[in-house]
N, C-alpha and C positions, 0 to 999 in steps of 0.2 A: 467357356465362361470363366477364363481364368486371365488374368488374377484379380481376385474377388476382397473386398472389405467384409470381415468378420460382422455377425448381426450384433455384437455386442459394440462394436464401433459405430454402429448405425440407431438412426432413430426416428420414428414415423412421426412427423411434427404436422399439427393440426393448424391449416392456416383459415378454414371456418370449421369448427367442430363437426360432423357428420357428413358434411358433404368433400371437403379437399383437407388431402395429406398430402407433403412434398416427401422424401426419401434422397438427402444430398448425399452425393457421393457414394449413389446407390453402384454404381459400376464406375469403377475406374475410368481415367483421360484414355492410359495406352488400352484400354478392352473395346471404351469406345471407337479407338480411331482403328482399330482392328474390323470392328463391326460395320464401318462407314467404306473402309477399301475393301472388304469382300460385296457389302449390298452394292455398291457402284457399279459393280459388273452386273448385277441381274437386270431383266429385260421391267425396267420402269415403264409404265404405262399413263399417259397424261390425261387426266380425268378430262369429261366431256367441258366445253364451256356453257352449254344450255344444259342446265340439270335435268332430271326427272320432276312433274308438278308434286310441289309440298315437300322437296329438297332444297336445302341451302346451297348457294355457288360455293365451288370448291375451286380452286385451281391450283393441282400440285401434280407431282410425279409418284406412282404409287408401286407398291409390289405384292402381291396376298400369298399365302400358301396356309394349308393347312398340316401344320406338323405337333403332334402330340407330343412329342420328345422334346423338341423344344417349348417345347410352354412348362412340361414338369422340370427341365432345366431352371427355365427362370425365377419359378416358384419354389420348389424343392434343393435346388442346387446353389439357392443364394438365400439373402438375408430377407427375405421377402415372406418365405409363409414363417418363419419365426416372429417376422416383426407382425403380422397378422392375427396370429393367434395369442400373441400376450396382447392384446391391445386395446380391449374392449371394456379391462377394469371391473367395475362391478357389474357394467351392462353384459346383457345376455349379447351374444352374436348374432341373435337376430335382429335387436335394436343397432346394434355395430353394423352390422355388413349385410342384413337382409336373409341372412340363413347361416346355414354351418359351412365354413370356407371349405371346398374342395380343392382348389386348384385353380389352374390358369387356361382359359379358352385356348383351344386348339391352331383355332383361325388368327392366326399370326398379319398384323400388316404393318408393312413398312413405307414410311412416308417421308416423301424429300421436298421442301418448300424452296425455291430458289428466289431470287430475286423480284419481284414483284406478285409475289402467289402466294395466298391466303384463305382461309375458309371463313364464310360470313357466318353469323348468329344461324346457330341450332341447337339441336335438342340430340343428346345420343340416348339410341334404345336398349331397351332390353330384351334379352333374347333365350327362350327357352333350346336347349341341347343335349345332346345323348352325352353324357361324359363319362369317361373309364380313362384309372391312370393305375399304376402300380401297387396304390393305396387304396383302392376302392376300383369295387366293379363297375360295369356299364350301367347306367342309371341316368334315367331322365333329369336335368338340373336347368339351372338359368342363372342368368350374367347380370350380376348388381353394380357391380363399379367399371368403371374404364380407365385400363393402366397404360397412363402414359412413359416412357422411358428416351428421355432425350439425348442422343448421341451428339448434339456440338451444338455452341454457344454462336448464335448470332445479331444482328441488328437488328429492332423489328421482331416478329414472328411472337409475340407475346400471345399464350390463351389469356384470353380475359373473361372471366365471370360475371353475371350480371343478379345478384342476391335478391330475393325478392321478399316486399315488405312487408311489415312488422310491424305490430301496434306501437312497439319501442324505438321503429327507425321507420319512417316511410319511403324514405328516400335513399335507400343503403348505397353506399358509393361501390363501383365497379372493384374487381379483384383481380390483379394484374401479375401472370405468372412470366417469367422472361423465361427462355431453354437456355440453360443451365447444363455444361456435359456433365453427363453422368449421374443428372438426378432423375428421379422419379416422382412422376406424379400419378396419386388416385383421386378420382371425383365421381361420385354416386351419379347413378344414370338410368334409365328408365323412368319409372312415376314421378319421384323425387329429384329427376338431372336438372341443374340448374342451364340457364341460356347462357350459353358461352360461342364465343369465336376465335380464331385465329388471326391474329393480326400479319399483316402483310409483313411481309420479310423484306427491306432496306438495304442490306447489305450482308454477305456471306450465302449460307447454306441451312437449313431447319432439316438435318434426319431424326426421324424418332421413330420407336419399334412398338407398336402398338397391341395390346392386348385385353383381357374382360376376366375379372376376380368372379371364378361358377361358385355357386353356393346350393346346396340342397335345401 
């Protein structure tokens, strides 16, 4: 994970307060293109094209592993549980993040959207897990947010959010995220996740390295 932007050069900007933070310039062009010519070689697996019933169509190239080490890398080794833990201001962390941040989900996945493949409107869950890192023991926890990290800039492939109404807006206009190398995106998920998709990708490549902010 090297070479890395200092967290004092960084800064977690709220593009709807509570629900989505972007992180630009969360990891460097040369880290990312580092991270895109090693995952290119693993064995990518092409989701099904008829879903599971009460799943949204997916169609992209994927890779999962579960590695502990790297998830404490991503969190502990970068600008990530710094910018987390000052961030909440006068709210409690649980109003912030749903609990007290531990760390980053284990289950790691890596996702490459090529030219025509996209993920239609859903809902990401929340997920209870055994967590243990170097900082804390094995303990029952669960996953409040979903951390996007996008390795390269393409046509297309925008997530887009779908805000839901408000005595103040009834009609809240969509929120439209482009992948951006190197930035990071967080968006609350389980009870509170809002409907978002992936828009189809136009032109180039969508890699991004996916993972879940544990909280106790």
């Amino acid at each position: 994970l090297r070479p890395l932007i200092p967290s004092s050069d960084l800064t977690l900007e709220p593009l709807l307060p509570d629900q989505i933070y972007l992180i630009p310039n969360f990891f460097t062009a040369n880290l990312c293109k580092a991270y895109v010519s090693f995952l290119a070689t693993l064995p990518l697996t092409t989701t099904p094209g008829k879903p599971k019933k009460g799943e949204a169509v997916r169609v992209n190239d994927r890779f999962q592993i579960q590695d502990e080490r790297l998830a404490e890398s991503l969190w502990s080794g970068t600008a990530l549980k710094d910018l987390v833990m000052d961030s909440h201001g006068k709210r409690s962390m649980k109003e912030t993040w749903g609990g007290e941040p531990l760390g980053l989900n284990g289950n790691i996945r890596i996702y490459r959207y090529s030219k025509g493949q996209f993920f239609a409107q859903h809902y990401d869950d929340s997920n209870t897990l055994t967590f243990s890192s170097p900082a804390h023991p094995s303990q029952t926890a669960r996953t409040t947010w979903t951390l996007l990290i996008y390795l390269t800039t393409c046509t297309g492939g925008e997530t887009i959010f779908y805000p839901e109404s408000t005595r103040g807006n009834r009609n809240p206009d969509p929120i439209s995220v482009a992948p951006v190398t190197g930035m990071a995106l967080l968006h609350r998920h389980g009870d509170r996740c809002l409907l978002h998709e992936g828009n189809e990708v136009s032109g180039g490549e969508k890699w991004v390295l996916r993972s879940d902010l544990v909280v106790r």
